[in-house]
Structure formats: structure tokens, C-alpha cells
C-alpha positions as CSV (number, residue, x, y, z in Angstrom):
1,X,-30.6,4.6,5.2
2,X,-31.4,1.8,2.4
3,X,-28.4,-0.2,1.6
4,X,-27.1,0.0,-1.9
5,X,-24.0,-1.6,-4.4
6,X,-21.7,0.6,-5.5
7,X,-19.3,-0.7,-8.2
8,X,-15.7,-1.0,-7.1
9,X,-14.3,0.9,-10.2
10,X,-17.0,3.7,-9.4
11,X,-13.9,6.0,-8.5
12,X,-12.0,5.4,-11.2
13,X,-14.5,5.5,-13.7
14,X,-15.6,8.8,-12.7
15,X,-12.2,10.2,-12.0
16,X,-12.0,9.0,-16.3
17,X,-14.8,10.9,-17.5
18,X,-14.4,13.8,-15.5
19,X,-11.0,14.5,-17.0
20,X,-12.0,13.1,-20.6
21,X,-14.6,16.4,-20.3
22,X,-11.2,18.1,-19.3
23,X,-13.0,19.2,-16.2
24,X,-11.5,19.9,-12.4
25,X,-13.3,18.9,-9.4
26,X,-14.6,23.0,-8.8
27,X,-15.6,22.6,-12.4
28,X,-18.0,19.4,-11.8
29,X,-18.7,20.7,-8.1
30,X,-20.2,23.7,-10.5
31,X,-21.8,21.8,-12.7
32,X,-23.6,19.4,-10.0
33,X,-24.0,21.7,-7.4
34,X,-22.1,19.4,-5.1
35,X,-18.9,20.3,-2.8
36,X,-15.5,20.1,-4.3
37,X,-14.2,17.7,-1.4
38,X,-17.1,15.5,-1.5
39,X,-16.3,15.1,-5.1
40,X,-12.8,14.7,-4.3
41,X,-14.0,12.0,-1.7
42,X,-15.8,10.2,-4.2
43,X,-13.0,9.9,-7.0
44,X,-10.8,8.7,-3.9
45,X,-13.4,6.0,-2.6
46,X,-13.5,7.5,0.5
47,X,-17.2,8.0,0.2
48,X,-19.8,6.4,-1.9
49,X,-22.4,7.9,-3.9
50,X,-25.6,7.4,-3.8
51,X,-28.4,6.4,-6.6
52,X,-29.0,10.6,-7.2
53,X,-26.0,11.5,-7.0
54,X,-24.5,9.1,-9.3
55,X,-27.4,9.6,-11.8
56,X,-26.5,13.6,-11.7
57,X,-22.7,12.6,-12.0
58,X,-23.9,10.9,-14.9
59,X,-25.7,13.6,-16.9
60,X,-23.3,16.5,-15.6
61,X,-20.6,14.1,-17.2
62,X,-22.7,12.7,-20.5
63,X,-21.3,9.7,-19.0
64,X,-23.9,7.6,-21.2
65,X,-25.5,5.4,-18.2
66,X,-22.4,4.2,-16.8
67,X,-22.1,6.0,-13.7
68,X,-25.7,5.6,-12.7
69,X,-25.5,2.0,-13.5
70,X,-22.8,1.5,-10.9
71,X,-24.7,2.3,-8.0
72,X,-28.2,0.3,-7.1
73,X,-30.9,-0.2,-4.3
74,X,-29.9,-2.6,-2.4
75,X,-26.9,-5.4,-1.6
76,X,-25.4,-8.8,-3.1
77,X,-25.1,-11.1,-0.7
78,X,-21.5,-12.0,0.7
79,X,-20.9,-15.3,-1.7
80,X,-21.8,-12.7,-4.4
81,X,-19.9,-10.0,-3.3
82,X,-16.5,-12.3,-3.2
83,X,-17.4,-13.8,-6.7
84,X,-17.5,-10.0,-8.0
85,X,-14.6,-9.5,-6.4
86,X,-12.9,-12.3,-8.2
87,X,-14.5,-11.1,-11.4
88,X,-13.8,-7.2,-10.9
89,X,-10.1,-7.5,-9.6
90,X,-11.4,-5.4,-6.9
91,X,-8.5,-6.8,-4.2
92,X,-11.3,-7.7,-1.5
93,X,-12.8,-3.6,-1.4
94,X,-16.6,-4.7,-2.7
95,X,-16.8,-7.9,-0.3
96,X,-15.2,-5.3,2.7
97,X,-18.5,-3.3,1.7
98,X,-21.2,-6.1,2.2
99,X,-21.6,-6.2,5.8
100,X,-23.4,-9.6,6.8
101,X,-26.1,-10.4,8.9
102,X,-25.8,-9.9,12.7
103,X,-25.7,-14.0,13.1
104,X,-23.8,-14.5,9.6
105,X,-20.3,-15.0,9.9
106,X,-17.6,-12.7,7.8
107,X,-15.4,-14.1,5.2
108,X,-13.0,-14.1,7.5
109,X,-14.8,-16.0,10.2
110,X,-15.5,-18.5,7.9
111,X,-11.9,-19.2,6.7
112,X,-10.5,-19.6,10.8
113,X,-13.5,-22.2,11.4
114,X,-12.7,-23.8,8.8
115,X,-9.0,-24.0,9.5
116,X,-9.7,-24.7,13.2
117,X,-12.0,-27.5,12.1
118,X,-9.4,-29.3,9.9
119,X,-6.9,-28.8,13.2
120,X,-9.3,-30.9,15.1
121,X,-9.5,-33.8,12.6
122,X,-5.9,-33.8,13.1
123,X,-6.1,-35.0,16.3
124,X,-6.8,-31.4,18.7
125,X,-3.2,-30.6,17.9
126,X,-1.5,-27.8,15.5
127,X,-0.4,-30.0,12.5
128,X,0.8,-29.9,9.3
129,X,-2.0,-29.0,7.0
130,X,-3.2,-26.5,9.7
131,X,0.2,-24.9,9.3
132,X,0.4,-25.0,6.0
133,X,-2.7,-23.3,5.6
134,X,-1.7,-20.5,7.8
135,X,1.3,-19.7,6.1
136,X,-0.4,-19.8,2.6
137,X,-3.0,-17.5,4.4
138,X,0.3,-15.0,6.0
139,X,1.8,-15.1,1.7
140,X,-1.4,-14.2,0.4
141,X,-2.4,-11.5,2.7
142,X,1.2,-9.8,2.3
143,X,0.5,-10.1,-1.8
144,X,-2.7,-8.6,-1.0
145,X,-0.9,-4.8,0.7
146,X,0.0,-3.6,-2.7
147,X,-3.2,-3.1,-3.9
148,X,-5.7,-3.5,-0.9
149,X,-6.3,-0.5,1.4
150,X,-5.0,-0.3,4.8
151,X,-8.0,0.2,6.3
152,X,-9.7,-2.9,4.6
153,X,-6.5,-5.3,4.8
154,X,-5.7,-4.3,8.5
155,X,-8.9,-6.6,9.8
156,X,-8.1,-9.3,8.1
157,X,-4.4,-9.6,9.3
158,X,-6.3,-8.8,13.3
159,X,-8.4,-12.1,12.6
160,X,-5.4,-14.2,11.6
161,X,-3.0,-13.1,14.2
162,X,-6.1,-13.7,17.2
163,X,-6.7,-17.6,15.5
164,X,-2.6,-18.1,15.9
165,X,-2.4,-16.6,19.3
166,X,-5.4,-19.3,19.9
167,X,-3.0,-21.5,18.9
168,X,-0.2,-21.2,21.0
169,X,-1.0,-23.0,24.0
170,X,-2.4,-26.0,21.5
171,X,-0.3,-29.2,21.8
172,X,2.6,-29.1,19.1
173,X,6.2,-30.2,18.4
174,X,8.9,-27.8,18.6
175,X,9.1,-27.6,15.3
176,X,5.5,-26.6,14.8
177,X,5.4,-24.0,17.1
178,X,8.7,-22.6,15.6
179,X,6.6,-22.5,12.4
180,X,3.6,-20.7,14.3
181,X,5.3,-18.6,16.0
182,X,7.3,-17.9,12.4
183,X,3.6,-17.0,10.8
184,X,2.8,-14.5,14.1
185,X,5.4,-12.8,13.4
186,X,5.1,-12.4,9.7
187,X,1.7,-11.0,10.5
188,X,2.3,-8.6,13.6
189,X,5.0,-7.6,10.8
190,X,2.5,-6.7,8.2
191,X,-0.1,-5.2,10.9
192,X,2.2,-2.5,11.9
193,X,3.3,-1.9,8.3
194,X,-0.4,-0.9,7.6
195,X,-0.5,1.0,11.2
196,X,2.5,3.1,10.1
197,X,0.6,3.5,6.7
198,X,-2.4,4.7,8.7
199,X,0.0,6.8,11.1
200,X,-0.9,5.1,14.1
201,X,2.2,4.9,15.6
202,X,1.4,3.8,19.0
203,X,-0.6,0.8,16.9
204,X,2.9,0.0,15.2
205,X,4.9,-0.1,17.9
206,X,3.6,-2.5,19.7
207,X,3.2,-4.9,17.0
208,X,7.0,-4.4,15.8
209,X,7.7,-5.3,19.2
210,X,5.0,-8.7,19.2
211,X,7.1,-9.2,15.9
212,X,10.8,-8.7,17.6
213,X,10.1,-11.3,20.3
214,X,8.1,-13.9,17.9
215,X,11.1,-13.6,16.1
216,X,13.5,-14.1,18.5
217,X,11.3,-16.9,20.0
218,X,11.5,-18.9,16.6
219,X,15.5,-18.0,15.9
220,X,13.7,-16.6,12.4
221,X,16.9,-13.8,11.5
222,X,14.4,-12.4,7.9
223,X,11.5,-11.6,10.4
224,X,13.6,-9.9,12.7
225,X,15.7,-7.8,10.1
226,X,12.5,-6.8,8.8
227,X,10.9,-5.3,11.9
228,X,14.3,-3.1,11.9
229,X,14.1,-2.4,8.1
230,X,10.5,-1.3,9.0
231,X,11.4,0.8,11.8
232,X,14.5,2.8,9.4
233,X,11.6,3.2,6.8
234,X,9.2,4.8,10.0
235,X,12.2,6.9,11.2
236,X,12.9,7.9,7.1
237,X,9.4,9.0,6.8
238,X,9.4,10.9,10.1
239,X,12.3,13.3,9.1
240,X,14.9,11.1,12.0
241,X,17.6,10.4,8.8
242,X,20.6,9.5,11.2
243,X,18.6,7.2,13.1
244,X,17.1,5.5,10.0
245,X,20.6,5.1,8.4
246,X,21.6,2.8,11.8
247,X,18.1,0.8,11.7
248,X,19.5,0.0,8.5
249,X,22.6,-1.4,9.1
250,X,21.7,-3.3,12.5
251,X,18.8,-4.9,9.5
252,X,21.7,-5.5,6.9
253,X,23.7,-7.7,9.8
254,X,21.3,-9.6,11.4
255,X,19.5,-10.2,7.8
256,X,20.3,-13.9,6.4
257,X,22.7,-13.5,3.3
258,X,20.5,-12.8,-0.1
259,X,17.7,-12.2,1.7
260,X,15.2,-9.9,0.4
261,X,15.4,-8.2,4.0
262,X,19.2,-7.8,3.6
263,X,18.6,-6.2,0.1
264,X,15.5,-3.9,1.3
265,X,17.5,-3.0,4.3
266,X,20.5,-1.5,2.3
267,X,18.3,0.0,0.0
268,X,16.3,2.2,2.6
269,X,20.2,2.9,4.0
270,X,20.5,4.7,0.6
271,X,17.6,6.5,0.6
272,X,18.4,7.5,4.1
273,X,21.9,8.9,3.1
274,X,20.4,10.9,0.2
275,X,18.0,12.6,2.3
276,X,20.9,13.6,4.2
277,X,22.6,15.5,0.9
278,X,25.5,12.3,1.1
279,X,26.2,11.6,-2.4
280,X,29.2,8.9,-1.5
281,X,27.8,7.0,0.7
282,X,24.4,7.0,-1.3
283,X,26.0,5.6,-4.2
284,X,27.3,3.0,-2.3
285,X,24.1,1.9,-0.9
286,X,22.6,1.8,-4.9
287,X,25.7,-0.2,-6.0
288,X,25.4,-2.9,-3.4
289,X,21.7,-2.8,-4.1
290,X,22.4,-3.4,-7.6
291,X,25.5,-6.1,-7.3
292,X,22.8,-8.4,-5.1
293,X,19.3,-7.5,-7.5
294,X,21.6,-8.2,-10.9
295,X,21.4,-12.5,-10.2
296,X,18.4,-12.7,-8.9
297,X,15.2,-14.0,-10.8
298,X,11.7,-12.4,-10.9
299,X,10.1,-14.0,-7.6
300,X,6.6,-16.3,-8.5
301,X,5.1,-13.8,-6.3
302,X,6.4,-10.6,-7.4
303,X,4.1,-8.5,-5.4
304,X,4.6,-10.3,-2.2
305,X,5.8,-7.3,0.3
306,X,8.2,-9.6,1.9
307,X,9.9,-10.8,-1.4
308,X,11.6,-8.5,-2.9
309,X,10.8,-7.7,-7.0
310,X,14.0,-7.2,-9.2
311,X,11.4,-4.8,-10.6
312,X,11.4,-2.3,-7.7
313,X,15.2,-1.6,-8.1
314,X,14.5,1.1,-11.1
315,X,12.1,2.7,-8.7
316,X,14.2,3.1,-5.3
317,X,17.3,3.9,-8.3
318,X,14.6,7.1,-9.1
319,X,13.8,8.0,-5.2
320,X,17.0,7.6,-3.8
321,X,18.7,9.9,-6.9
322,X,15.9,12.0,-6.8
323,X,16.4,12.8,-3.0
324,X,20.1,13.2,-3.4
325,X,19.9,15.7,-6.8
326,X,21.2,13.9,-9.1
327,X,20.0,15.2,-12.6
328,X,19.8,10.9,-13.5
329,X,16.8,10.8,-11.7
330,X,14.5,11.7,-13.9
331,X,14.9,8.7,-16.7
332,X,15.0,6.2,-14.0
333,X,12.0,8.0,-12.7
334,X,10.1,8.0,-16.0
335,X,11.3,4.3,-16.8
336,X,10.0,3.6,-13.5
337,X,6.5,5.1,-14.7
338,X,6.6,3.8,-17.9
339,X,7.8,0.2,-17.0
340,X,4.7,0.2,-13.8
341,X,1.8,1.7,-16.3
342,X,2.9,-1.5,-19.1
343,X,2.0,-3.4,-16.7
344,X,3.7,-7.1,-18.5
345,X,3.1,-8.9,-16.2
346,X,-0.4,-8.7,-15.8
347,X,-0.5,-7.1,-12.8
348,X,-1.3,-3.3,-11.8
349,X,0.8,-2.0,-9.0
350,X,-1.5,1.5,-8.7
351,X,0.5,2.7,-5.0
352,X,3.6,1.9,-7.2
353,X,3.0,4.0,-9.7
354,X,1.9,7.3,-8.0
355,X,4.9,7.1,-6.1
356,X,7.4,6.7,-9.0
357,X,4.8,10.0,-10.6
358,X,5.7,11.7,-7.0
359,X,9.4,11.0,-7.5
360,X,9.3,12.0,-11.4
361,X,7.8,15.0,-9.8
362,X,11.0,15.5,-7.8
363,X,13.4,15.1,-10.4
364,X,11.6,17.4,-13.0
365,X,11.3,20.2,-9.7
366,X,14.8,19.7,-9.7
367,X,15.7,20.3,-13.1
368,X,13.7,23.3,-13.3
369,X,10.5,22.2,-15.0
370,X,7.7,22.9,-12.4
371,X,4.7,22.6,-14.7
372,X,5.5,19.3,-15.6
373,X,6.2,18.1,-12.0
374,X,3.0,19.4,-11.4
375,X,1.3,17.4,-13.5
376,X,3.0,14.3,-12.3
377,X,2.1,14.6,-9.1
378,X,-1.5,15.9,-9.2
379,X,-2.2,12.3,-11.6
380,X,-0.5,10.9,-8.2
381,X,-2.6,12.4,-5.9
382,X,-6.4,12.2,-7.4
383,X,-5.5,8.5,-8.1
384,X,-6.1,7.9,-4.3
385,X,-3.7,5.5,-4.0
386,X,-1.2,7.4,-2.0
387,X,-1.3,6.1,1.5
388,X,-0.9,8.2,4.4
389,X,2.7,7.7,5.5
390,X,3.8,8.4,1.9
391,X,2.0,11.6,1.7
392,X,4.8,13.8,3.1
393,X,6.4,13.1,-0.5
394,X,3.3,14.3,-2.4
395,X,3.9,17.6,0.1
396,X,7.4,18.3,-0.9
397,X,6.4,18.4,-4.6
398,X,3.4,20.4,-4.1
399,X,5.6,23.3,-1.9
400,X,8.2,23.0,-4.8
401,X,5.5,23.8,-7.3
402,X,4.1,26.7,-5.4
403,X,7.8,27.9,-4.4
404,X,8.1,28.4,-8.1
405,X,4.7,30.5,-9.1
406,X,3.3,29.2,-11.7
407,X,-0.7,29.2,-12.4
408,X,-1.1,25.4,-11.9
409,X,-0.1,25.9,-8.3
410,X,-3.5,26.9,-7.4
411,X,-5.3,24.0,-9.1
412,X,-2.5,21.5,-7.6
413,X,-3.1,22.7,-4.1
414,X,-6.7,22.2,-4.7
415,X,-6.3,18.3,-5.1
416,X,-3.8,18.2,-2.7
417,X,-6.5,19.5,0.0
418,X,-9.2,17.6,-1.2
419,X,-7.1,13.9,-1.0
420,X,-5.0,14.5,2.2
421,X,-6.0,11.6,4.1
422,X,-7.8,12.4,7.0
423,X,-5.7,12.8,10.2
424,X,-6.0,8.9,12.4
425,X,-6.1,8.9,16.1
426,X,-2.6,6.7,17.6
């Protein structure tokens, strides 16, 4: 098959002018003779088009060239492909797309040779710069989970954590292997984050566990309170509320005081007692939450995973109240939306805001407006950005729709079936 570029925004941008022709996917599958889930596949970049298709897209749409401009013969080159990237915003998805040479090396490849060939100016050992490098390298792949794919960040956390298990046995201080083996664990961290996103569990697992002993290896308390707070958040998602509420707490008191682990911790507690139907001891998880969030200042990094945004409170305020019925839910829920889409900052947070649309979706189910929670959480769902292990919230809106009767039910399911992330093996 030729190779071609396909734009980054190609999804979005047809997802736009579909619904500026206030069309549905079966509409446009009419129109272009296409299937409905390849469609769907398309607006959720799970496929990409090719030249015909994206020049019928373009006509069936009167999309005025745009579409069909977005998808050539051909490919850039890598050094191209990052520089787009740059250009684009597209979080690393267009250069993830290039596929280099057999005897080229990847992005990534390049960036370990060139960190292993500043470690051996430094005399064959693991110095500072090398170390420093690393950890900048750990910060700006956890910036990079908000907005990159699982599937396309997940590689690039596997090449980092292989060069630092090369590293291990490399002559160092104690003090630079405690630093090492800090940045390992960060990263096995952040790998089985995205394996539970993916729902490989087995995947997960054992990387929580590389995590656990890295940890405990390099006395680092945040690393380890995390890998519990992760497991509470697995067990959450996985229906195991009791057991989620006690990851919690053993997170909260091994977590170093004002950590962002500590406050993360207590706020998945809440969560965890909502889903039980606890109001007291749900409120008490949110107040805590709020006494530590009120001093603290917006991070530099605010969409580091690890550090935890001031921001975010408004939105586990509207999950967490959502979960437990409270009728408040729904205006933290919309401020949550409305604060995410204004975006002041600068910076889109598109996983953020479809699930504070799935939780606005909740709160208006609960307060017995179904047509308008459907609506909330079908703009959730055909914006793709609802990853895996947060798909069982997307379900519990979409029964509640259909539980109800109305005639948007129909057209709700429809996107529901034609997103749902295809089932991965572990």
C-alpha cells in the first residue's frame, strides 16, 4: 500500500463539518456510501483515510478542499514530521505515524544515544547531566499522558525505562543511583498507568510492582504512595469500592505531607466512598481535599500527571458528588466544563473535558433531565478522547439515558458502539 500524510487534526476537523451539516455518522455513512463504524473510526483516529476517501468526505461534507487537502501521497520525513508536530500541537501522534527506515533510528533511539553518549564523556559513569537529563525526560513524558494516546505514549516510556535498567549496573555514587532508581520508578509508574488505561492488567501489575520495589530501593515515600493511589483508582474502576477506599488510606499514610500523592490519594478515598452511597464519610474526603488544595499555587507544570493542578479539584468536587447524588453536582460539573473548554491557560486538556461532560451527564441523569445528559455525553464520546478504563463511566450514562426512553437513546447508543475501544489482550 503507498504511504501517505494524513493531517493530525484530520479527526477533528471532520468530526466539525459533519456536525456543522447537522449530520450523524448513518447520515454521512448514507451520503458516502461508507460503514457507520468506519466513519466512526475515522472521527476517533483510529483509522486513517485515504486520498478517495477523504476527497468523497470532502464533497459529501462541501467541506471546501479542506479534508482532501489533509491527506497526500506519500510521507515527511521524521525531522519533518517532529517539526509539524511542534507546529500542529499534535502531542507526538503525526511523528508516531512516520515510521523510519529499516536502518534509521526512531526519535526515541536518537534521544537514548545521545544521552548515553554524553554519560561516556563523563567518564563511563552515570553522572550528573546524564541524570538530569533523565528526569527532565521522566517530567516531560508524564506532561505528555494528558493529551498523548496510550498507545503512542506507552513506547516511549518502554525505551526510557530499558536505557535506565542499562544503567543500573553502571558505576555510580549512592546518591546517583538513588536518583536512577527514583526516575525507574516514576516511569514503571506511568507505564502501568497507561496499561490500566489500555486494560491490560497483567501489563500493570507487574510494573506497579517494578515501581513498589524501585521505590522502596530509593526510600522515595511519593513514588510509593502513588503505586497505591494507582491501584485504589484500578480497584475504583473495577467495581472493588471497599478495597479501593483502603488502597487509599495505606497511600494517604505512607504519602510525604502536602504531597500531591497525599492529596490525590484522599481524593480517590472520596470518590471511593460515594460510589458506595456514603455521604458522611464522602464529605469528609472533599473537605480535606479542599483544606490542603486552598494554599497551594498553580504548579509551572500544571498538566504534569504527578503534580497535582489546583484546577482538577472542581472536577473530582463534580465526580465525587455526582457519584454520591448530591443535586450540587451539576454546577460543579458545568463549571468544570466551562472552566476546561476556556482553556486560560493556554492549554487544552481534551480527556479532561469529556470526563467532566460524562460527569455533567450524571448529574443532569440524576436530576431528571435525560435529554440533556444525553447530549453531554455523546460530545464526550465522538471526541475520542475517552480512554478505555474510563469508559465504564460513558456506560453508566448511556444505560441511564436508555433506562429513561427517550428518542435520543437510539442515536446515543449508536456512538456509543461505534467509539467503544476495541477490547486489548492482558
Amino acid at each position: 500500500m503507498p504511504r501517505r500524510f494524513v493531517d493530525p487534526d484530520f479527526p477533528a476537523r471532520l468530526r466539525h463539518h459533519r456536525q456543522r451539516r447537522g449530520l450523524s455518522l448513518r447520515d454521512l455513512a448514507a451520503l458516502t456510501y461508507y460503514g457507520k463504524s468506519y466513519l466512526g473510526e475515522l472521527e476517533a483516529g483510529r483509522k486513517d483515510p485515504t486520498v478517495k476517501s477523504a476527497q468523497r468526505l470532502d464533497d459529501a461534507l462541501d467541506a471546501g478542499g479542506e479534508l482532501a487537502a489533509m491527506v497526500t501521497p506519500g510521507a515527511p520525513g521524521p525531522e519533518l514530521a517532529a517539526r509539524l508536530d511542534d507546529e500542529l500541537g499534535a502531542d507526538g501522534r503525526l511523528a508516531a505515524m512516520v515510521r523510519p527506515a529499516p536502518d534509521e533510528p526512531s526519535a526515541d533511539e536518537d534521544e537514548l544515544a545521545a544521552l548515553e553518549l554524553a554519560r561516556r564523556v563523563e567518564a563511563s559513569d552515570v553522572g550528573a547531566e546524564t541524570l538530569a537529563r533523565i528526569e527532565a525526560a521522566v517530567d516531560e513524558l508524564a506532561m505528555a499522558y494528558a493529551g498523548t494516546p496510550p498507545k503512542l505514549l506507552l513506547p516511549r516510556v518502554r525505551h526510557h525505562l530499558a536505557y535506565v535498567g542499562r544503567l543500573v549496573d553502571a558505576h555510580k555514587t549512592l546518591a546517583q543511583q538513588r536518583r536512577l532508581l527514583t526516575s525507574g520508578g516514576w516511569l514503571s509508574l506511568l507505564a502501568a498507568t497507561l496499561h490500566i488505561d489500555l486494560r491490560q492488567r497483567a501489563a500493570a501489575n507487574a510494573n506497579l510492582t517494578t515501581a513498589w520495589q524501585l521505590a522502596e530501593h530509593s526510600a522515595h515515600g511519593e513514588v510509593a504512595a502513588w503505586v497505591l493511589e494507582t491501584q485504589a483508582w484500578d480497584a475504583l474502576t473495577d467495581g472493588a469500592y471497599q478495597c479501593a477506599v483502603e488502597l487509599s488510606q495505606r497511600a494517604q499514610a505512607i504519602a510525604p505531607r502536602g504531597s500531591s500523592a497525599l492529596i490525590q490519594a484522599t481524593a480517590q478515598e472520596g470518590r471511593a466512598w460515594a460510589r458506595m452511597g456514603d455521604a458522611a464519610n464522602t464529605g469528609a474526603a472533599l473537605r480535606r481535599v479542599a483544606r490542603m488544595v486552598s494554599p497551594l499555587p498553580v504548579p509551572d507544570q500544571p498538566e504534569h500527571h504527578y503534580r497535582y493542578d489546583p484546577a482538577k479539584e472542581v472536577s473530582y468536587t463534580a465526580t465525587t458528588l455526582s457519584w454520591v447524588g448530591d443535586p450540587a453536582a451539576e454546577r460543579y460539573a458545568r463549571g468544570a466544563v466551562t472552566e476546561l473548554e476556556a482553556a486560560r491557560d493556554g492549554v487544552r486538556r481534551p480527556r479532561r473535558i469529556a470526563s467532566a461532560r460524562l460527569d455533567l451527564g450524571l448529574a443532569l441523569l440524576a436530576a431528571g433531565r435525560p435529554d440533556e445528559a444525553g447530549a453531554e455525553a455523546q460530545t464526550a464520546i465522538t471526541s475520542g478522547r475517552v480512554v478505555p478504563s474510563n469508559w465504564w463511566r460513558a456506560t453508566e450514562v448511556v444505560r441511564g439515558v436508555e433506562r429513561a426512553g427517550i428518542r435520543e437513546a437510539t442515536e446515543l447508543r449508536d456512538a456509543y458502539e461505534t467509539y467503544r475501544p476495541e477490547p486489548t489482550a492482558g
